[in-house]
C-alpha positions as CSV (number, residue, x, y, z in Angstrom):
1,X,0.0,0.0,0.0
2,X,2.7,2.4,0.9
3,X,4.8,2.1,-2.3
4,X,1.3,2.6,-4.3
5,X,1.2,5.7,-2.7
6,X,4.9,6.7,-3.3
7,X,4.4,5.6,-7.1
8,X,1.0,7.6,-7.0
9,X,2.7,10.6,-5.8
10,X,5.5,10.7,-7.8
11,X,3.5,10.1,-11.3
12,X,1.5,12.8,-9.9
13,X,4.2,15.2,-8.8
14,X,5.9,14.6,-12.6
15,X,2.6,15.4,-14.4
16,X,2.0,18.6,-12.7
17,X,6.0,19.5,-13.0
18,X,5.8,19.3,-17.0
19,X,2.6,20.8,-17.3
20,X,4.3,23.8,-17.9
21,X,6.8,22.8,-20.3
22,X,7.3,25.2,-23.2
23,X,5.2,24.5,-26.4
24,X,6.1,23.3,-29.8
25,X,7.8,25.4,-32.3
26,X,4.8,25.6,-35.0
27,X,5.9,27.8,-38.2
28,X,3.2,30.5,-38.6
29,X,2.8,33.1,-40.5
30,X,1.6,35.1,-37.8
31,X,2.3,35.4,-33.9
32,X,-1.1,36.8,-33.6
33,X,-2.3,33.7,-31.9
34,X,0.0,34.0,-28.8
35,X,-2.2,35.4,-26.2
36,X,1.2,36.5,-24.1
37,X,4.8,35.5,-24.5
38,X,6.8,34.5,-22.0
39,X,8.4,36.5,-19.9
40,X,11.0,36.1,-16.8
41,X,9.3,34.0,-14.4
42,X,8.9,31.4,-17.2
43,X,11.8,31.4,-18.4
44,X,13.6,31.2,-15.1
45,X,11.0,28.0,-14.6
46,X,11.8,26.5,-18.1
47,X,15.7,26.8,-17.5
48,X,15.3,25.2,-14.1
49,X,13.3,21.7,-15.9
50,X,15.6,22.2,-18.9
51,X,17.3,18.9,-18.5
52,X,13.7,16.7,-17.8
53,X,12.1,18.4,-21.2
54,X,15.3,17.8,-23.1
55,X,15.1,14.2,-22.1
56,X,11.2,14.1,-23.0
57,X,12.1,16.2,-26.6
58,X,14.3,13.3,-27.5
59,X,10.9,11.3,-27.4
60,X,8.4,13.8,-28.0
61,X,8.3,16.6,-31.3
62,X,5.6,18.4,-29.1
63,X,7.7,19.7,-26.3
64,X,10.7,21.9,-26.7
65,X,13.1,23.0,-24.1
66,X,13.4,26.5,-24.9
67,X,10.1,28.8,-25.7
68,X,10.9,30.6,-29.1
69,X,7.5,32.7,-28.2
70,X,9.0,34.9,-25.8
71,X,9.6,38.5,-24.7
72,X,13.1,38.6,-25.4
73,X,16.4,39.3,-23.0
74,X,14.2,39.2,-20.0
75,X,13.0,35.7,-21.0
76,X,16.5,34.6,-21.5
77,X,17.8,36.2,-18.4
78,X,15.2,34.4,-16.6
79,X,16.1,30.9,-18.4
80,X,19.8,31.5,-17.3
81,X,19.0,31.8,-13.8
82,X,17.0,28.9,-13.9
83,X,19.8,26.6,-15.2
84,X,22.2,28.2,-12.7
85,X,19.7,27.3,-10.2
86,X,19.3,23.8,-11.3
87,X,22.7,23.1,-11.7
88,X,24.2,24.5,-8.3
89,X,25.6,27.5,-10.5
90,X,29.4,28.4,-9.3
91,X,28.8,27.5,-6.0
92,X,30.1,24.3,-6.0
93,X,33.4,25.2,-7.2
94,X,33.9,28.0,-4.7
95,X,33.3,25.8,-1.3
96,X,36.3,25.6,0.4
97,X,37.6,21.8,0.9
98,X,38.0,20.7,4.6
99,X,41.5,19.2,4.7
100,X,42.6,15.6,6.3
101,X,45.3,16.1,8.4
């Protein structure tokens, strides 16, 4: 019963986190259709579940990692921060080593 649950959770936890995955790249003749590009709080979220939508792009021609609908720099500056976030940024190679003596 309890792994159910774990299983449940998970599966449930993974289809809300790519819920918001960034859309397919459709060639259009016009943008018009957009509603609202994204901006820096998506872009900061896309960059931080960059590696899980790369992995499901490899699978799926539907989801992309990057958005191409967007609202320019601030949507990159967001997607940035997100992978630095994801990825520990520099701070793992500025920690100072304890030493064995």
């Amino acid at each position: 019963m309890k792994k159910s649950l774990i299983i449940l959770v998970i599966i449930l936890a993974a289809v809300m986190l790519f819920g918001c995955t960034a859309g397919p790249n459709v060639m259009e003749k016009s943008i018009e259709k957009v509603e609202e590009p994204a901006g820096f709080l998506l872009g900061i979220w896309h960059g931080f579940i960059s590696l899980f939508t790369f992995i499901i792009s490899l699978f799926s021609d539907k989801i992309n990692v990057y958005e191409v609908y967007n609202n320019g720099g601030w949507y990159n500056f967001g997607f940035i921060i997100g992978i630095s976030i994801f990825y520990g940024g520099s701070s793992k190679g500025t920690g100072r080593r304890k030493r064995r003596d």
